[in-house]
N, C-alpha and C positions, 0 to 999 in steps of 0.2 A: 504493500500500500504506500502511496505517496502521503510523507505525511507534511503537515505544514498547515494552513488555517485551516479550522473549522469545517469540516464538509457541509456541505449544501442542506443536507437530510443528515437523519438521525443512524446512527449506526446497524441498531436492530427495533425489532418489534416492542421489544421490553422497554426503548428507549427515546419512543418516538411522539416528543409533547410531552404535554402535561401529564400525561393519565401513567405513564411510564416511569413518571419523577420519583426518584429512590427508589425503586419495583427491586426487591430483593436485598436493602439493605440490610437488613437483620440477620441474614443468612451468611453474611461478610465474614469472615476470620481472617486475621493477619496472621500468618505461621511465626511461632518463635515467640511472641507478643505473649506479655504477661497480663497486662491490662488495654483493653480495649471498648472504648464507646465512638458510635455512629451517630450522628445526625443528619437529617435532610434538611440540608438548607436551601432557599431562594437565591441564597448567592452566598458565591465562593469567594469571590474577590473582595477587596477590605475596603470598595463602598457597602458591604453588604458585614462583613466578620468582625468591624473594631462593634459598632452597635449590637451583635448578635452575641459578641465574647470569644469569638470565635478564632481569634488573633490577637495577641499583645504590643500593644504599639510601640510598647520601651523595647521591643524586643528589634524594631527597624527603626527607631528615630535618628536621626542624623546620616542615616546613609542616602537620603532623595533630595533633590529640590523638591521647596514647597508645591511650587506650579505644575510636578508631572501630575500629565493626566491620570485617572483610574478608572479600569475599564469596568465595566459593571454588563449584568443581562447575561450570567451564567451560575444557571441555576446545578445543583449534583449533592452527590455525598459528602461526608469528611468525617475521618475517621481522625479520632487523636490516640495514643495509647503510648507503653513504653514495654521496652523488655525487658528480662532479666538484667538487673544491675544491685550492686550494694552500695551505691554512692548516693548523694540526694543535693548534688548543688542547683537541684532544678527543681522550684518550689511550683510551677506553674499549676494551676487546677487543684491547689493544695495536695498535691499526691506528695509531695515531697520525694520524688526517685528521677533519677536520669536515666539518659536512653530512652527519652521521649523522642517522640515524632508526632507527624502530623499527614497526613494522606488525602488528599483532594482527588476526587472522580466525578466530574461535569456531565449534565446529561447528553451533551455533544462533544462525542469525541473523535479524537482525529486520529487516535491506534498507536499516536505515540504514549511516554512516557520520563518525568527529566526527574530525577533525583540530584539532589541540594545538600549540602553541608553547609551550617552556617561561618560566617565572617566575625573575626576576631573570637572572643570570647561569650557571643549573642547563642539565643538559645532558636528552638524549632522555627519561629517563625520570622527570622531576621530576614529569610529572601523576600517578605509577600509581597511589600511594595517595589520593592527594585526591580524584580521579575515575576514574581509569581503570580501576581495579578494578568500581566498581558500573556503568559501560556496558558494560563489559563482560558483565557478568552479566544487564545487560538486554538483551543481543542485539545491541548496533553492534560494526561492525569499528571497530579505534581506531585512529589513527598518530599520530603524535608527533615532532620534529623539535629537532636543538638549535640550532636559527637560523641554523649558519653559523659560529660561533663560541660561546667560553663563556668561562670563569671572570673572575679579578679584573683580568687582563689581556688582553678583546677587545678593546680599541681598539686592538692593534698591528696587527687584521688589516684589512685595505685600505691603502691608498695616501693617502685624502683624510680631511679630518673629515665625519664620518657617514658612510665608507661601509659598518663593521661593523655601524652597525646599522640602516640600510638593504638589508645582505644578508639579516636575520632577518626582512624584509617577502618578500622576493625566495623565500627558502628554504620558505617557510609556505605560497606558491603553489605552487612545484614541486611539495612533496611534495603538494597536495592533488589536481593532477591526475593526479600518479604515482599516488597511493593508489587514486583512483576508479576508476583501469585494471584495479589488481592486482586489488581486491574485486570486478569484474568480473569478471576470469578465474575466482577461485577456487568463485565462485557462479554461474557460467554466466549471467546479468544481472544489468542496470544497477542500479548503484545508485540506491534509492529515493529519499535525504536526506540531506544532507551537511551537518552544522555544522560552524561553528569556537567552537570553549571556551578560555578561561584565565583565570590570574591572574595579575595584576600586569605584568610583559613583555608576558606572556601576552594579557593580557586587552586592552593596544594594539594588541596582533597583531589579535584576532579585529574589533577597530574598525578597524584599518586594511583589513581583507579585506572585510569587508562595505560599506566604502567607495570603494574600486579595483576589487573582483572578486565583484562580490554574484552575478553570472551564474553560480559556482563553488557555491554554496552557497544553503540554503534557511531560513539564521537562527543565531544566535550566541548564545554565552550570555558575559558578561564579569563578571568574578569581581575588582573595582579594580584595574581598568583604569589602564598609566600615562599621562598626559597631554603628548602631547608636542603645544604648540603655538608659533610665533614671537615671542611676546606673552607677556605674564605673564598667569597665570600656568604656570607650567612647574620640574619638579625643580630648574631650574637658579635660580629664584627664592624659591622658598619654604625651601628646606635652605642656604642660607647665612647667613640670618638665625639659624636655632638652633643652628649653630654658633661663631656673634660671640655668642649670649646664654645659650645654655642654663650654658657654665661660671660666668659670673656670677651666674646664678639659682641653681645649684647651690653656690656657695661661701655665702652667706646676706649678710649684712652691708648695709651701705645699698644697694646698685644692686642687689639682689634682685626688688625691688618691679617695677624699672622694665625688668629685665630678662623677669620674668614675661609684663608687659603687651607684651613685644616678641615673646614665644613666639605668646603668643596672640593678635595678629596676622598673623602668619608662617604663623597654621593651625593651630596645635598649641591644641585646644581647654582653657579649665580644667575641670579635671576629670579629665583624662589624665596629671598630672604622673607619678602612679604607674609608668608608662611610660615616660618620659620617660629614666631613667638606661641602661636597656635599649638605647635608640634611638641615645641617643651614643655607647655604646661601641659596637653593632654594627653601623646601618646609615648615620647622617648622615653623618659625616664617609667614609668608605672611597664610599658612593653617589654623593654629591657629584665626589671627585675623579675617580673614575674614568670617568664621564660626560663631566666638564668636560673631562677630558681626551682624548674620546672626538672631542668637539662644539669644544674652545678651544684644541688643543694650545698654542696660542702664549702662552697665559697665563703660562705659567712657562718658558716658555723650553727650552734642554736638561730638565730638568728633567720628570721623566718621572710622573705623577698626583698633581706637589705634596707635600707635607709631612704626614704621618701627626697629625691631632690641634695644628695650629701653633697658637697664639696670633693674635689678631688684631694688626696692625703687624707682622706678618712679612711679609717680602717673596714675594711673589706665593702669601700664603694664601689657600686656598680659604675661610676663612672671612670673608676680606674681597670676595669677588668679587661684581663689581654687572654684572650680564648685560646693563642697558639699557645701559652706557657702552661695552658691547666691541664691535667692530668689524659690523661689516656682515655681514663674511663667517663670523661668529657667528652669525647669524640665517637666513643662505642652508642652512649646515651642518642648524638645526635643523628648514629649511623640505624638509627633502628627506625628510625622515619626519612629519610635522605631520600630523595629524588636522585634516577640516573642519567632520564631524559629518553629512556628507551619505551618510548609510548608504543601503543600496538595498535588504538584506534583514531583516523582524524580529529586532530585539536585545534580549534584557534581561540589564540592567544590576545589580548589588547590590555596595553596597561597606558597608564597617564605619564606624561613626562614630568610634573609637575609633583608627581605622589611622595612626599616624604618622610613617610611610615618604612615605606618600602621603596629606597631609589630605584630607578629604573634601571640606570647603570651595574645597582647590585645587586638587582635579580631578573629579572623577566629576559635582557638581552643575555645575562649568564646560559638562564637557561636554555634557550631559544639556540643559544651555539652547543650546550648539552647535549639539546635532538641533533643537530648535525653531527655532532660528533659520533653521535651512536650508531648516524644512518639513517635516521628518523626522519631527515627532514622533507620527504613528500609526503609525509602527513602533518606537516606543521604549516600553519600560516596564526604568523605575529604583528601586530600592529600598533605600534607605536603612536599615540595619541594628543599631540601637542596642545596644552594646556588643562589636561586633563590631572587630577589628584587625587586624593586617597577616598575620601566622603565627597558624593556630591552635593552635599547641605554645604559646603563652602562657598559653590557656585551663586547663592543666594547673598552671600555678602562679597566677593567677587566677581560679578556678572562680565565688566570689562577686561577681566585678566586668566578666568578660567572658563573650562567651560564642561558639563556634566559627561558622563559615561552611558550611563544610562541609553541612552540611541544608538553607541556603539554596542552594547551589547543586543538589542534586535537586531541591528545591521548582521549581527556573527552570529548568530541564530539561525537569520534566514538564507546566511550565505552558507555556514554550514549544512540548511537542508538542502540547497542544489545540489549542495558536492555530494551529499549522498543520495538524494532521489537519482539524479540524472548522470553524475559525475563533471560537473559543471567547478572545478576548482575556484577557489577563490582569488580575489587579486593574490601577486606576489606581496609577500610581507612587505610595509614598507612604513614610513612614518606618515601621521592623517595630519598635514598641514592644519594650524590653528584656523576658524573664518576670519576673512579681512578685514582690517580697520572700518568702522560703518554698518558693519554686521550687528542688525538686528538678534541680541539674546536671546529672544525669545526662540529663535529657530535653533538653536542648539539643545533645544527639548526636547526636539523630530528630527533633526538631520549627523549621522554620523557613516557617511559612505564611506567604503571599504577600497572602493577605487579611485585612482588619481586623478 
């Protein structure tokens, strides 16, 4: 089946109108699922789920502009539930357990199906507004997953360093062949087409699946991607350096200069300083520690994600940590989730030049020479994003200097289905020129083409 919007008509008889709306919900089982409840809602998408409850809004805030649209006028199931877990940083629905999910099946559907990991630290429903709403609308069943664990402190859950987040690799596969089961039962057949999408967590999720389990799936879209590899570079190399420099570049006075040129080695390109005060108070330092603590517990000892903001020559600051000098068993920690670049299914890639969470320099073009290196690369197409950054809530207070993601990820959506309905490749990778001086903002809500 060609998948891609919405078919014209209804799939089957069971599914056809109103009269067919949820026909067989109750009979639903998710395999593996500890706890499961079904609703029939009027609507899936989150003009219909923040008023229903049926989405938490803290769980996507600050990743959209305010102005994107939300599609609405699809009506289906959705299953919330969780599996086996003995962890509970995920208090949603008062169940207090992780290894929640969330599973959307629309009465029109188009035979696909996209499984989500979410971004950063966000729990099941952080994709609904950035995507999940418009696949929705174009006919996939969706599911979504909170890794396993969530907020500012998952590194307590496992035993070992990496194994929290090594269960968000483990947890992305479950759900994908739970999901592929359910959207089977509830459409009487198989599933047509199965991606993985995300951003930023997100989007090492969908590299890591398409690297261990491409058999599960039929191509990925990755929205900057985080780079986790044993080697610099890696978060744990590039955000300690603008930590030891950004407050010296930020006080002025002589080591301004030299702090600068330390930024912008570190990745943080010139040109972005505008950005730059944003990024220390919200995500360098709290990213930093809580990772390193995730991957180094031993660096500080008792001492539980380091010192909030230290100076550098504080004892065991994260802003003085040098990753090559630490232990062995630093690198084993980080080699247990590493990317190699050896994908098996069509990926494309789009990150923001602009993004300072994740320079561009220090991961997305790393990995992108990864797949070539491995041989990968006629299943790769990367696109480099010119003024695009980490959250597109920033676009909202820089309209003249950024400009959102958001469009480029439909744009990589629908170019990825050519390539697989028809074999219709995408452009060659290439960088998406900023719009011109005089460029109406508002069209950077709808326009993000993939060709030159």
């Amino acid at each position: 089946m060609v998948v891609g919007a919405a078919p014209a008509a209804s799939v089957s008889a069971a599914d056809s109108g109103r009269p067919g709306h949820c026909a067989g919900m109750n009979a639903l089982v998710v395999p593996g699922a500890d706890h499961q409840q079904a609703d029939c809602l009027d609507e899936l998408t989150t003009a219909g789920t923040v008023a229903s409850g049926h989405t938490d809004e803290a769980d996507w805030a600050g990743l959209t502009p305010k102005d994107l649209a939300t599609p609405s006028g699809v009506p289906g199931i959705q299953l919330d539930g969780y599996f086996p877990d003995s962890s509970t940083t995920n208090t949603t629905h008062g169940w207090n357990h992780d290894a929640q999910f969330v599973i959307r099946l629309p009465d029109r559907w188009n035979g696909g199906l996209v499984i989500a990991g979410s971004p950063g630290v966000r729990k099941q429903y952080a994709n609904d507004r950035a995507f999940g709403d418009w696949l929705l609308a174009r006919g996939y069943a969706f599911a979504a997953t909170d890794k396993g664990n969530s907020g500012a402190t998952f590194y307590r859950d496992g035993s070992a360093p990496g194994d929290a987040l090594a269960e968000w690799n483990t947890r992305v596969t479950q759900l994908t062949v739970a999901a592929r089961k359910v959207t089977a039962q509830r459409y009487q057949r198989p599933v047509s087409r199965t991606l993985a999408m995300g951003m930023s967590n997100g989007g090492y999720l969908v590299r890591w699946q398409l690297e261990n389990h491409p058999e599960l799936y039929d191509g990925g879209v990755d929205w900057e991607g985080t780079l986790w590899r044993t080697e610099d570079p890696n978060p744990l190399t590039f955000l300690p350096p603008a930590l030891r420099a950004y407050p010296t570049y930020a006080a002025g006075g002589a080591g301004a200069g030299a702090a600068h040129r330390q930024m912008v080695d570190a990745g943080f390109p010139a040109g972005s300083e505008f950005l730059w005060p944003y990024h220390h108070e919200y995500y360098w330092d709290l990213t930093q520690r809580i990772y390193r603590e995730e991957l180094d517990p031993q660096y500080d000892g008792a001492i539980e994600a380091g010192t909030p903001f230290c100076a550098p020559g504080t004892p065991a600051c994260d802003a003085d940590y040098d990753y090559d000098a630490r232990p062995d068993a630093v690198r084993d920690a980080v080699g247990r989730i590493a990317l190699t670049g050896r994908i098996g299914k069509p990926l494309i890639s789009f990150h923001g030049t602009l993004d300072l969470l994740l320079p561009i320099s220090k991961t997305s073009d790393t990995y992108a020479r990864m797949v070539r290196q491995e041989g990968r690369g006629s299943l790769h197409r990367y696109y480099r994003v010119e003024g695009g950054t980490h959250v597109d809530s920033l676009f909202d207070t820089f309209p003249d200097r950024l400009r959102p993601l958001v469009p480029c990820h439909r744009s990589a959506v629908t170019g990825l289905e050519r390539w697989l309905n028809d074999g219709r490749r995408p452009p060659s990778s290439r960088t998406l020129p900023m719009p011109g001086a005089g460029a109406d903002p508002a069209t950077s809500l709808t326009r993000c083409p993939l060709g030159g």
